[in-house]
N, C-alpha and C positions, 0 to 999 in steps of 0.2 A: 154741311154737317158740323156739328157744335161740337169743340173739345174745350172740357175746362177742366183745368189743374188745381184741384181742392188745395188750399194751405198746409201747411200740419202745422195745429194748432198751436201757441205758445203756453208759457205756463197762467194760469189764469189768476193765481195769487199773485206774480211776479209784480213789485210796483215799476219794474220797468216797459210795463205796457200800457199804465195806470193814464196818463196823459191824453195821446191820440185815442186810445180807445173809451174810455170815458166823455172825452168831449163829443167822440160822435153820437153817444147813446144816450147824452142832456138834448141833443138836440129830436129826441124821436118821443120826446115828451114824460110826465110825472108816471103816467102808468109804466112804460119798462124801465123808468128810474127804480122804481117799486119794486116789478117782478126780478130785475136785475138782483137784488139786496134781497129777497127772499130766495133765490136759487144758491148764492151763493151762502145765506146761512145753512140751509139745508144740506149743502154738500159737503160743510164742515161736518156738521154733524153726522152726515155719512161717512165721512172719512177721514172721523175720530179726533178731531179738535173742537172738542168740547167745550175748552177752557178759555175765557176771554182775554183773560192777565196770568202772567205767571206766578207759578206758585212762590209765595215767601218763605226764607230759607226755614228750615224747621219743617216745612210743611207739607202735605202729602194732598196730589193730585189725581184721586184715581179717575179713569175712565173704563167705564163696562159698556162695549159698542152694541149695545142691543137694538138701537135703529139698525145699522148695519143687516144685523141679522134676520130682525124684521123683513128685508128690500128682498134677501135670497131668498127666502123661505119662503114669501110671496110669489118670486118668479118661477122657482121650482115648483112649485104646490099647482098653482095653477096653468103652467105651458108645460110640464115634465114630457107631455107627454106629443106635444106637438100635434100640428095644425093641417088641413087640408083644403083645398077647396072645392065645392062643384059646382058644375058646368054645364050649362043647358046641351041640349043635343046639337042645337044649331049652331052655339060657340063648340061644339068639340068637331062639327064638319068642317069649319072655317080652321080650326088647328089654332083657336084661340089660345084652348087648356093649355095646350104644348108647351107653346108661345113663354107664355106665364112660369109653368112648371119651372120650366129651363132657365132663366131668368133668374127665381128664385132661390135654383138649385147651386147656379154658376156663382152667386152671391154668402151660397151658407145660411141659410134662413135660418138654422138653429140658434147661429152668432147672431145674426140681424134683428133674430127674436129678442135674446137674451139683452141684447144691448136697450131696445126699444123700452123695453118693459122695466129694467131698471133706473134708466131716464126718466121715463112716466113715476116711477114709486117716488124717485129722488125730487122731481123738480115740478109734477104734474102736468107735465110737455113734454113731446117727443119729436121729431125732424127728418122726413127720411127726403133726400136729395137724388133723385134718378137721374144720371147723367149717359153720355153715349160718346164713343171715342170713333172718330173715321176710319175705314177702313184700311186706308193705307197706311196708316201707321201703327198696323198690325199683322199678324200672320194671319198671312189669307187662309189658314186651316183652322185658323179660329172660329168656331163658331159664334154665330151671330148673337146670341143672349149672352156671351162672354165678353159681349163690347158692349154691356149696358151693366152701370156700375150705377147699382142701391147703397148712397153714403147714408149713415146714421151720423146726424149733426148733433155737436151738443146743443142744448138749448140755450148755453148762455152766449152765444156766437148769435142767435138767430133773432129777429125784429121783423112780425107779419102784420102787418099795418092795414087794419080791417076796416068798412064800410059801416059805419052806426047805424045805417038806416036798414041794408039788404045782410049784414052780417058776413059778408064775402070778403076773402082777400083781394085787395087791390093791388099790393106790390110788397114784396120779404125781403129784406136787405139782409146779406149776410157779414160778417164782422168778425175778422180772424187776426189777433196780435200775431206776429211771428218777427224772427231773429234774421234779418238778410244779409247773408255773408259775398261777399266780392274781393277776390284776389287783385290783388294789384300787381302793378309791373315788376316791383323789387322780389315779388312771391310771397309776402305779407298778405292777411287778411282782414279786411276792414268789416267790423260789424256794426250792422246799424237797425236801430228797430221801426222797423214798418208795420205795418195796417193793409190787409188783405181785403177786398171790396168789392161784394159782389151786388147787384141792386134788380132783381127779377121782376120783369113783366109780362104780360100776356104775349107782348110781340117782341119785347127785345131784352137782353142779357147785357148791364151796364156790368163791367171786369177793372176793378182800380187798383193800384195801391199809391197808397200816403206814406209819406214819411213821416217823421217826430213832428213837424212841424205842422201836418196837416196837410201837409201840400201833395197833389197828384203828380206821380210821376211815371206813371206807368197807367195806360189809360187806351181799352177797346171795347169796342161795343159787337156782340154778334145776335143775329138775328135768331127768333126762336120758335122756329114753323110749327111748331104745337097750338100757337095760342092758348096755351095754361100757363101757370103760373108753376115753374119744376121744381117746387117747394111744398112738403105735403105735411101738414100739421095735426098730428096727433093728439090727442088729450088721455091722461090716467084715469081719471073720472071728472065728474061733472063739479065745473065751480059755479053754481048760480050766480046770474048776472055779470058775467066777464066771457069772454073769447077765450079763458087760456082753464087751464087745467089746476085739477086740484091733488096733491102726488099723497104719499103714505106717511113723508117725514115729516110734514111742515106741523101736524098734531103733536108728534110725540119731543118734538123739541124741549116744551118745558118742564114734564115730567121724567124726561131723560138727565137733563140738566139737574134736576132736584134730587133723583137717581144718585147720580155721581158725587152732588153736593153731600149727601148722607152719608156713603159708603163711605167717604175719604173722611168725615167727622169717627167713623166706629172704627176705623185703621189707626186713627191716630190714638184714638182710646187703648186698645188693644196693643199699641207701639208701648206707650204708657205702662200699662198694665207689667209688660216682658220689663221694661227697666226704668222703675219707678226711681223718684227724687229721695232721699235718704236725707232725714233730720236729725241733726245731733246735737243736744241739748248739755250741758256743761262739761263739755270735753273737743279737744280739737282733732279735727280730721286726719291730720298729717301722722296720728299716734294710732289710727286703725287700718288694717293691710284689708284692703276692697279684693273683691273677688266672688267666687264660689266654694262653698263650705270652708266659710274662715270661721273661725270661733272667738273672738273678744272677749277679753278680759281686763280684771286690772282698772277698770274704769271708776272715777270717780263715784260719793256713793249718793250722790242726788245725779247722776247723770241718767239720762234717757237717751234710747234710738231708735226712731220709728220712720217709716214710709210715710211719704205726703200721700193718704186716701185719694180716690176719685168717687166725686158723690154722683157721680154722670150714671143714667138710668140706661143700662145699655142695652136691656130689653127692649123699652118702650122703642132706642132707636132702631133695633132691629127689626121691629112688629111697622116704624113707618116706609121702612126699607119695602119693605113685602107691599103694603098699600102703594106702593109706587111703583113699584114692578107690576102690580096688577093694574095701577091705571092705563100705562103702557100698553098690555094687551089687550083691554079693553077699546080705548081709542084704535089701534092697530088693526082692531078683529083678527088678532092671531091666539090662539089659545095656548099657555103653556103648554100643554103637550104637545103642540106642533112641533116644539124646539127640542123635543128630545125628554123633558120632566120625565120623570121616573112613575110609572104606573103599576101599579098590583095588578097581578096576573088576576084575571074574574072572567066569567060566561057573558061577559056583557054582550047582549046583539046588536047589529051590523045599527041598527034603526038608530037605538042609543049611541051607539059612534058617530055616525051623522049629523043627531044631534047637537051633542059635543063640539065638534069641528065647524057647527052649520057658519057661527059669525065669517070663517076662512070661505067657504064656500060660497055665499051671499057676494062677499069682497071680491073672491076670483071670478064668479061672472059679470059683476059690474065691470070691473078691469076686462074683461074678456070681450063684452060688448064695445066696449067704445076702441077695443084694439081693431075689432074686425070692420069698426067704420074706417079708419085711417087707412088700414089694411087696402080696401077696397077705392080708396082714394090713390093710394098708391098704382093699384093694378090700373086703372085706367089709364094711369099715364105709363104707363107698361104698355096696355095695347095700342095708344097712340102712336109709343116710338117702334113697336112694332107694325102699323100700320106704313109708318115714313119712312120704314128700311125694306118694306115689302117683304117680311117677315110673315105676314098676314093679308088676306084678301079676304074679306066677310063685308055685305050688303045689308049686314045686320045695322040697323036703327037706335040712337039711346033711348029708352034703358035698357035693351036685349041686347046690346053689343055689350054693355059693363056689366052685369048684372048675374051675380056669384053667392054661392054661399060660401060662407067659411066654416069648418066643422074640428072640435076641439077633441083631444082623447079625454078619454075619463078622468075623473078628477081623483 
């Protein structure tokens, strides 16, 4: 029986993971050098570091998260309503269904949904890692789908190293920075940063860790009587021509950026605007008392004082603010109204609303299909490890033994 102790992951911006972890992932070649540097732009931009340099003093930074908002409104919109599956007659004699149900249920499938689906919008990959804990080092009142743990992996931890010719995974290496703290004799604690290393194959489970240096120090191999690979790789939607996934951010980054870049040009205008530069023409400053309703007088009789103008068009910036919020939704397939926009009450019918909505609804079942291939890639090794705990007895044959629908609530 196989136990493995997931990492908890380190912080992924931290550059004190930047070393070990980086050199192993030059070594697994330019494509997840690539996908690397694309997941973590996109999840800046998820979560709201928009800005690449800091702002100069004087200067105004805004960020409006509307990728963010985009990622919810997708996962809501389209799983609000949750998932099911069915089951042939002869997988629910076998107590297949069950099997599965429980599994799912012991794991939270609401959580495991929500998690999946925002990874896929974020990064356009998704990871789910089914592992199984021995018995004995649980309560034997446990039931048995409670000792089968569905991990949702980030994607930028994971490396699945595919076949060019047959498209199949050959072997996923997983890759977790973490912080390892060791008490020493005096009761001091020494921390050191390690590299968590898991290397999956059809028949066996390579388990490392590295230290700073690269070096192994901790090093088992256990066997993996499944013969699959217990790494299940999901995709958001489809990226022609690549093995990996295409997510909902990696579009709106530049017009999000553009977004930001505009709104913080019309704040500073508007900053302007509330406390304009004051010019005073043959009279000194020090002889006028600044304020709010001061009255001046007494002033010389060529002197003048006037506001420095802004000849800035702050209509037109406003009217390209709108074209960028709209390019946004447009790329997204989210419709303003999804997010809330303010609509005039009218008879419109149900037909016409659908219409409306339709780009969101096209999008949710793209994302819905290709959730319920990983889905079902999952369940199989679901019924595997419930066939090796005897969980499960069925003579059923592939593809009758895997072989499910998954059915979505209304949209």
């Amino acid at each position: 029986m196989i136990k493995i102790t997931y990492a908890m992951p380190g912080n992924f911006d931290s550059q004190v993971f930047a070393s070990t972890f980086f050199a192993n992932t030059y070594n697994f070649g330019p494509e997840h050098t690539a996908r690397l540097a694309k997941y973590q732009n996109c999840w800046d931009f998820y979560d709201g570091k928009h800005w690449s340099i800091a702002t100069p003093e004087g200067s105004k930074q805004v960020t409006v998260n509307y990728t963010k908002a985009f990622v919810k409104k997708l996962r809501r919109f389209a799983f609000r309503n949750g998932w099911t599956m069915d089951f042939s007659p002869e997988q629910e004699t076998d107590k297949i269904d069950k099997w599965i149900n429980d599994v799912w249920d012991a794991n939270d499938r609401f959580d495991l949904t929500s998690k999946i689906v925002e990874f896929g919008s974020i990064f356009g990959d998704w990871y789910i890692y089914p592992q199984w804990l021995p018995d004995e080092e649980l309560d034997s009142k446990l039931p048995k789908a409670s000792q089968v743990k569905l991990t949702v992996l980030d994607p930028r931890y994971v490396f699945p190293q595919y076949n060019n010719k047959t498209g199949e995974m050959e072997f996923c290496v997983i890759l977790v920075p973490y912080e390892h703290i060791a008490m020493q004799p005096d009761g001091s604690f020494e921390y050191t940063t390690r590299l968590y290393r898991e290397i999956h194959t059809k028949d066996k489970i390579y388990i490392q860790d590295l230290d700073e240096q690269n070096t192994i120090v901790e090093d088992r191999v256990v066997e993996n009587p499944l013969n699959k690979i217990l790494v299940v790789h999901g995709i958001h939607q489809l990226q022609a021509g690549s093995n990996f996934g295409a997510g909902l951010v990696e579009d709106l980054i530049g017009p999000q950026k553009l977004f930001n870049e505009k709104v913080s040009n019309i704040s500073e205008i508007l900053d302007y605007h509330a406390a304009p530069i004051t010019i005073i023409f043959g009279a000194k400053a020090r002889q006028l008392e600044k304020g709010a309703n001061k009255l001046w007088s007494g002033l010389p009789a060529n002197a003048k004082v006037e506001n420095l103008s802004s000849q800035g068009n702050i209509d037109a910036a406003k009217s390209f603010v709108d074209d960028t919020k709209t390019w946004m939704h447009e790329l997204a397939n989210i419709p303003s109204d999804a997010l809330g926009a303010e609509r005039k009450i009218s008879n419109t019918s149900a037909v016409a609303l659908s219409i409306d909505f339709e780009p969101l609804i096209e999008l949710s079942d793209d994302v819905r299909f290709y959730f319920n291939k990983g889905i079902k890639a999952v369940n199989e090794l679901v019924i595997d490890i419930g066939i090796y705990l005897d969980e499960i007895s069925t003579k059923l044959e592939p593809p009758a033994k895997y072989s499910m629908g998954i059915e979505h609530g209304a949209l």
